[in-house]
N, C-alpha and C positions, 0 to 999 in steps of 0.2 A: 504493500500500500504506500508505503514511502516514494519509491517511484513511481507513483502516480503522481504522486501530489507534486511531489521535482517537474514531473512533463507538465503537467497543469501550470506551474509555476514559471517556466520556459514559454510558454504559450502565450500567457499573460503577459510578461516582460515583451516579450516581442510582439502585440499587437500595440503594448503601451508606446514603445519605441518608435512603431511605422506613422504613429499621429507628432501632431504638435504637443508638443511637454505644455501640461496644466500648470497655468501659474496661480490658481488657487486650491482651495480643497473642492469647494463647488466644482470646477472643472472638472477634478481628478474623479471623483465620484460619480461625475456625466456619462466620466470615459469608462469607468467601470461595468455602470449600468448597463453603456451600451453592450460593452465586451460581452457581459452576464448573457445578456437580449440574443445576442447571435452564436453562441458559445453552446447554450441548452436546446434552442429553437432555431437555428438559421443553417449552423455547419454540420454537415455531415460526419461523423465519426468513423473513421478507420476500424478501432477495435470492435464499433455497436452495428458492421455490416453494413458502413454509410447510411447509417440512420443519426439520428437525432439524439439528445438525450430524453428531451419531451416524449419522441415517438414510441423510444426505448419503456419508460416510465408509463405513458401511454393504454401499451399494448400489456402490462404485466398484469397480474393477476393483484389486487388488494387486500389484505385485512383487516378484516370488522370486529368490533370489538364485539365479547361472548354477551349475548344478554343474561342480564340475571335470573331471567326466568327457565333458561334450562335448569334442569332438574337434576341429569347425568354427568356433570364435566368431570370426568375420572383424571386422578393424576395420579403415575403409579413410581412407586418409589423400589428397589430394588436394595436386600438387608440382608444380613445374616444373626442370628439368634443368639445371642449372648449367652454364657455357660449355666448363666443361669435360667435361662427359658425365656429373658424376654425382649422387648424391641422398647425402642426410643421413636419418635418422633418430633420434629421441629414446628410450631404450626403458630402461625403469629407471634415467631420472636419467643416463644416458650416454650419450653423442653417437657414433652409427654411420656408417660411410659405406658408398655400395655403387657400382659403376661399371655403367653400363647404353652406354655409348659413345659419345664426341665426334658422332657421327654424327647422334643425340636431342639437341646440345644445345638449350636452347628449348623442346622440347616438354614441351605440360600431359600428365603422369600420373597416373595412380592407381594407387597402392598398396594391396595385399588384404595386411594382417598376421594370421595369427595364432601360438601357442605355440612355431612351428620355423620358420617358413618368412616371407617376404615377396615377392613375385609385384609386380613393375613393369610395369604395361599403358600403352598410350597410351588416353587419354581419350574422343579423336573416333574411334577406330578398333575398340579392347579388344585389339589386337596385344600377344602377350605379348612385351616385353623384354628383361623378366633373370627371373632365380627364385635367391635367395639364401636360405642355412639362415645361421636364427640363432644366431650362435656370441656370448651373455652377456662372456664373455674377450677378444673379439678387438674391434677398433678399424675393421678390415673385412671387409666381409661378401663374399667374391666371388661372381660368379653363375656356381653353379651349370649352368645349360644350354649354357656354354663350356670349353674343353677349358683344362684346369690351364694352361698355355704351358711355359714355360721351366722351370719348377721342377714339374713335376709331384706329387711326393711332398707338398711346401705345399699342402694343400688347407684 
């Protein structure tokens, strides 16, 4: 990217050169615009298949922002199980734990996150292991598809 920016820079210098030198900043600024003006929109580009930049830009494909009202935006995170059975998670700046069981420890998982929920699979297999709702307050997450224990009411 660096030589780009050199050629670009090259470029610049010498169309600034083939004009009259601005003797203010309004001038210089003029000469810029114009450069800008025929540079993105007017010359053809060697590297863009003698296209344009505009044209280039143009013809690309855009991104929209997700609306908040999908339901599904899954994001999937890829772990391994700590010796003790269980995983970590990051999720606004705050450090979650969730327990999937001594039993997994070692195994590569994958994590499906989305808005409420995070779903631990094993990797080689897609066996689901835990299914934890995300609670923003709590420090841990339990899962979900096991029965409360001892304290039932603590969910």
């Amino acid at each position: 990217t660096q030589g780009k920016i050199e050629r670009f820079h090259q470029t610049l210098k010498k169309r600034l050169r083939s004009r009259e030198p601005a003797h203010t900043l309004a001038e210089l600024q003029q000469q810029l615009d114009e450069f800008q003006e025929i540079y993105n929109h007017h010359r053809p580009h060697r590297a863009l298949g003698k296209r344009t930049p505009e044209e280039v830009y143009q013809a690309g494909v855009k991104a929209h922002p997700v609306k908040e009202s999908v339901s599904h935006d899954w994001r999937t995170r890829y772990d391994k199980v700590d010796k003790g059975g269980k995983l970590t998670l990051r999720r606004a700046g705050k450090l979650h734990h969730m327990s999937v069981g001594a039993a997994h420890a070692g195994e590569e998982v994958l994590m499906l996150i989305d808005q409420t929920t995070v779903i631990v699979t094993l990797q080689h297999s897609g066996e689901v292991l835990s299914q934890h709702h995300i609670e923003p307050e709590r420090n841990y997450w339990r899962d979900q598809l096991k029965s409360p224990g001892r304290w039932p009411g603590l969910s």
